[in-house]
N, C-alpha and C positions, 0 to 999 in steps of 0.2 A: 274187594280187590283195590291196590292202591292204581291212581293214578296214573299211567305209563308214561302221561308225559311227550317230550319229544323223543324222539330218537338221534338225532344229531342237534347236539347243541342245548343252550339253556330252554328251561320250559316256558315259553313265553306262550301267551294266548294272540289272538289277532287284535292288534291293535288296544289291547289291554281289557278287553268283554271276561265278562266273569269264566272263569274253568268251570270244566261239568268231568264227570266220567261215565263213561257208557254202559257201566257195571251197577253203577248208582243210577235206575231211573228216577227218581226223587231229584237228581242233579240238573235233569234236562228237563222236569214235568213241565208242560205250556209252554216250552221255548216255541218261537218262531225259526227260528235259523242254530244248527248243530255245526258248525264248522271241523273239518277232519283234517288233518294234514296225511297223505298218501307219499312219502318221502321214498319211492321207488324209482327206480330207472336200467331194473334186470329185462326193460324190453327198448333199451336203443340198437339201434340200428349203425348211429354211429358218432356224435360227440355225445357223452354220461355228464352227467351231474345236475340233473336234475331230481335225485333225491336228496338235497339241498333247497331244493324250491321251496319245500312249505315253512321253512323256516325264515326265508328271505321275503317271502309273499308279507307273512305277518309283521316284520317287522321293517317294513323299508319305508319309510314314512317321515316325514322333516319335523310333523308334529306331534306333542307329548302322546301318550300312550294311555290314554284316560278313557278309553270306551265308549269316547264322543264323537262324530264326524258330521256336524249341518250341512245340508249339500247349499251350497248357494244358487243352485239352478232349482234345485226340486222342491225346494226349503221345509226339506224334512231332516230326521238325524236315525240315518238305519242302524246304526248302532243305539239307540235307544227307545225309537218309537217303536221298533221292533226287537222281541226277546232275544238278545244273538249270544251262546256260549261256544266254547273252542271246546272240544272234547281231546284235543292233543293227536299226536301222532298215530295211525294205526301199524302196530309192528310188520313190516314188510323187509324180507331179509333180500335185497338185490337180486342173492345167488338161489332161491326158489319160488322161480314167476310160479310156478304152480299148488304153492302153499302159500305166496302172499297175495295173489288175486282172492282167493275163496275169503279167504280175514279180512280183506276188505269191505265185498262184498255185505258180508254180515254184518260189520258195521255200517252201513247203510242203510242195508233193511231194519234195522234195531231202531235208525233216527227216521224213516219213513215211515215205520209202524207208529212212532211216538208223535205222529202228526205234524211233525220240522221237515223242514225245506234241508236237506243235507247240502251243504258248501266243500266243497271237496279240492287241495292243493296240490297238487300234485308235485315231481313227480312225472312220469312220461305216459304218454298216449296209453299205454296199456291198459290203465286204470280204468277209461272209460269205459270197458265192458263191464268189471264188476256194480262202477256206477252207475249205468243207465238201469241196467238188471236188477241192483237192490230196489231199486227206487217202482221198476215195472213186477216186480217179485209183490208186490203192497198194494197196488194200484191198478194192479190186470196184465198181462203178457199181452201187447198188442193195442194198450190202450195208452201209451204213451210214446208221443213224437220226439223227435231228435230235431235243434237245429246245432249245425256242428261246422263253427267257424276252422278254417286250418287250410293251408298251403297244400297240403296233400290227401288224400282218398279216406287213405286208410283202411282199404278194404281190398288188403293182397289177403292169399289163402297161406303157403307155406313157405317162409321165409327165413332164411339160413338152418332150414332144419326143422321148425318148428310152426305149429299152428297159431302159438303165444309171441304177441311183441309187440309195439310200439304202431306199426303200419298195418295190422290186422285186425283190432277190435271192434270195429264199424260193419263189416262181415261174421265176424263171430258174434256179435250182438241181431242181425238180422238172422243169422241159422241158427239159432237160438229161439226164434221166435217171440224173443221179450220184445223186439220192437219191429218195428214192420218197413218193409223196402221201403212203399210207395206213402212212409210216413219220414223219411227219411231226407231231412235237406240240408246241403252241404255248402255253404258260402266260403267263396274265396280260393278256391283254387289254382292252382296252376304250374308253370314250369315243365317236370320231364318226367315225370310217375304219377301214378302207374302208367302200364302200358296196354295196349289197346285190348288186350283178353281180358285184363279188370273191368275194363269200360266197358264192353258186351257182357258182363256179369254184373254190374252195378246199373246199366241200361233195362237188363233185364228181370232185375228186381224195382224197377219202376221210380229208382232213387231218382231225387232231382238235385243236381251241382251246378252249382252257379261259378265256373270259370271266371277268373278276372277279367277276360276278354268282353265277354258277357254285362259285368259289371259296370265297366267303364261306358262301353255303347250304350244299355240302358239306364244306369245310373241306380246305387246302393238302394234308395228310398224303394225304387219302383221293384226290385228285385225283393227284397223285404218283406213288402205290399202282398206279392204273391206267395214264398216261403209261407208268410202267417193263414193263410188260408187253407192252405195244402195242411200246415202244423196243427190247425181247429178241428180239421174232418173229421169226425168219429175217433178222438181222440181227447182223452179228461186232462189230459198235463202235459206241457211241454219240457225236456231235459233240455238244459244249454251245458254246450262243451266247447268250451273256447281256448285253441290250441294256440298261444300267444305267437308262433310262426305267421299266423295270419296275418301278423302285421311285418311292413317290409321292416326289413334286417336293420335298416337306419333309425328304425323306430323299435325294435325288438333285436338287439342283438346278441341277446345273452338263450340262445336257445340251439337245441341239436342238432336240426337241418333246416336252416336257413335257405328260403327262395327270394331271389329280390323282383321286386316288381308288386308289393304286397298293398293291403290296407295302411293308413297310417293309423297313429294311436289315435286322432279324431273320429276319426269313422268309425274304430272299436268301440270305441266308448261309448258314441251314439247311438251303435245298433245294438249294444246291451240295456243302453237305459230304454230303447222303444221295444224292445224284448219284453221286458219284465215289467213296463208300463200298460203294456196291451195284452199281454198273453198271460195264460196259469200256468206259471212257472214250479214245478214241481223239484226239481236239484239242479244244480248246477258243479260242473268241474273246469277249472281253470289250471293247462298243464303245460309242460314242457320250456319251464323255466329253468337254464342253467347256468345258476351263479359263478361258477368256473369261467365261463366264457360273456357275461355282463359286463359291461364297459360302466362306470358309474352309476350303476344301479336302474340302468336306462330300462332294465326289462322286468328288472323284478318290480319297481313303482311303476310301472303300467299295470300289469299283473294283480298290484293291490288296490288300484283306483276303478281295473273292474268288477273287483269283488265289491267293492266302496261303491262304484253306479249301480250296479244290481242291488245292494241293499238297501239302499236310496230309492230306486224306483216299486220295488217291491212295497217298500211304504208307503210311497204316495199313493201307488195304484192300490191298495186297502185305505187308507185315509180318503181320498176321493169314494171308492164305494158304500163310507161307512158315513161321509159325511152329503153325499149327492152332488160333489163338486167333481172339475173338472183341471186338469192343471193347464197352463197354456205356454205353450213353450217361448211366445213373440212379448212375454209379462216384463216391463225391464226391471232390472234386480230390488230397486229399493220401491218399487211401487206397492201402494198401499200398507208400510212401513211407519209409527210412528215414531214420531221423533222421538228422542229423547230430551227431557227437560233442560233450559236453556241454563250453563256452569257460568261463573263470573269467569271474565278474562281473567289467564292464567292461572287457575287451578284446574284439573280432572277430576273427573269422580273415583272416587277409591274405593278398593272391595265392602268394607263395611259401612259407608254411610261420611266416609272420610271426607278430607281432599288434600292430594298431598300439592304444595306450593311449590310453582315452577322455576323458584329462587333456586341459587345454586347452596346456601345455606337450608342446614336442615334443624338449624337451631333457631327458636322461636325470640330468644334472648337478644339474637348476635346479628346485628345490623351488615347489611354490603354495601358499599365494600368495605372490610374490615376496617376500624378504628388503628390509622396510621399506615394505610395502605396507598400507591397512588391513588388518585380518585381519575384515572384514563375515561373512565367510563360515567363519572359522575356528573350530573347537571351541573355548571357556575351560573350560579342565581347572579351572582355579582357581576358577570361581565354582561348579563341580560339587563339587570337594570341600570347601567352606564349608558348603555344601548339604548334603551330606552327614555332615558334624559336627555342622552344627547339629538333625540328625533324631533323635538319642538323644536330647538334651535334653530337648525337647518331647515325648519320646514317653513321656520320665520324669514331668515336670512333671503330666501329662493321668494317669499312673498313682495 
């Protein structure tokens, strides 16, 4: 089967990692990371265009598109240290949540059965049930945790009609049984939804949600601290599902329901790279991006710099266990760094062994300043050594 590519827009891969097709397993054999784009949003609730995200995810970036990204914190390069291909869009038609959840789904399990970490772009909230499910479909019904950054629950029952959408996949994922309440942990919530019969059904499934109120009094780290414990218990992999709402609107504004009072983009960032640094991170989906309502790309380059810390820390935390090291985050950046060898003033080093001269001439013939030019800029030897003659005299004269 050919390729399907994206489905909105040119086919580009995440940040230029080689293509794979999920039809061809020989495309993805040994990868570490299968990247999917999930370009859905038949389960908003209320601003759409978020099946646009996966396309913005991948490419919203200042630098070239070359399948390299060195983290300067982790100093790893998860685009290379680790196998990472794009498998392209999975066909999801907006107008049948009930025939593009199940196709997602399967692609999921097809990249968790092939022993990859599926990267999933979404796209709106919906998606996560099929992705936490392919992923527990492979790895045991109940034997993998959720941490599941987001502004809101997620876990109403029947909403404008329907069991399927954007606000219910967190519930349909725990009656399900692919993933278990009291494995269940929610950072970041807050605002005015759900309302308190959710909360005596999410109480009672032994979920645990860490309110912003919460958060601030006891502070991200120490909240973390615990989440990761509760994520370890009788559990082989952790799912991250990071709904870019999480973070406030000033920092994420390009998304469908907007709470203010949120994380900023630092603290996201943070608590994905100590995620995937300390935990066995099994898939991850990053959703409810919408470029429609993005203000200079403020929310889709968030978006792409957590897929970028998770694949970054993902590496290090195998490079550390492969090599018996330890990373430390208080390291300052160029330390134990060597130098590079010492260039004459004024030349660089050049790609092949060059140097190109920091003259404004690039002819090797043609002296500066040109022959019959002012000379503004040129040394007068001649009025140096008048100056210089005339400094005995005077130094006689004063004697």
């Amino acid at each position: 089967m050919t390729r399907y590519g994206a489905q909105f827009g040119p086919d580009i891969t995440f940040l230029g990692v080689p293509p794979c097709d999920l039809d061809e397993p020989e495309s993805y054999a040994g990868a570490d990371v299968v990247v999917l784009g999930a370009p859905f949003d038949g389960g908003t609730s209320h601003r759409p265009g978020t099946r646009f995200g996966p396309q913005a995810i991948r490419m919203t970036d200042y630098l070239p598109h070359d399948g390299s990204r060195p983290s300067l914190a982790l100093r790893t390069d998860g685009l290379v240290d680790l196998r990472v291909v794009d498998a392209g869009d999975v066909e999801m038609y907006s107008g049948d949540i009930e025939v593009a959840l199940p196709a997602l789904e399967a692609a999921v399990e097809k990249v968790a059965r092939a022993g990859a970490i599926p990267v999933v772009l979404g796209g709106d909230h919906s998606i996560a049930f099929p992705d936490a499910k392919g992923v527990a479909n492979v790895l045991g019904h109940g034997r993998v945790s959720m941490i599941h950054f987001d502004a809101h629950a997620d876990t109403g029952d029947i909403e404008f009609g329907s069991l399927w959408g954007h606000g219910q996949p967190m519930r349909r994922l725990i009656e399900s049984g692919a993933l278990r309440g009291d494995r269940f942990l929610q950072v970041g919530l807050r605002g005015y939804w759900p309302p308190p019969e959710t909360l005596d059904w999410m109480a009672g499934q032994r979920m645990r949600s860490f309110e912003m109120t919460e958060i601030v009094h006891r502070g991200l780290q120490d909240c973390l601290t615990e989440a990761f414990a509760i994520a370890t218990d009788e559990c082989d992999g952790v799912f991250l599902s990071v709904d870019i709402d999480v973070c406030d609107p000033g920092h994420a504004p390009g998304t469908g329901t907007p709470e203010p009072g949120g994380l900023s983009a630092r603290e996201l960032l943070d608590s994905v790279r100590r995620i995937c640094l300390e935990l066995p991170v099994v898939g991850i989906d990053v959703v409810e991006v919408s470029p429609p309502y993005d203000h200079a790309d403020i929310t889709a380059a968030l978006a792409n710099r957590v897929v970028l810390e998770a694949l970054s820390a993902i590496a290090r935390k195998r490079r550390d266990e492969r090599e018996g090291t330890r990373w430390d985050p208080a390291q300052p950046l160029l330390a134990g760094r060597v130098p590079e060898p010492t260039q004459p003033f004024g030349s660089t080093p050049h790609a092949h062994g060059h140097h190109h001269s920091t003259a404004l001439s690039h002819d090797d013939n043609e002296t500066w300043p040109a022959k019959g030019a002012p000379a503004a800029y040129a040394h007068d030897d001649t009025a140096h050594d008048e100056t210089t003659d005339e400094t005995p005299e005077k130094n006689e004269e004063s004697s």
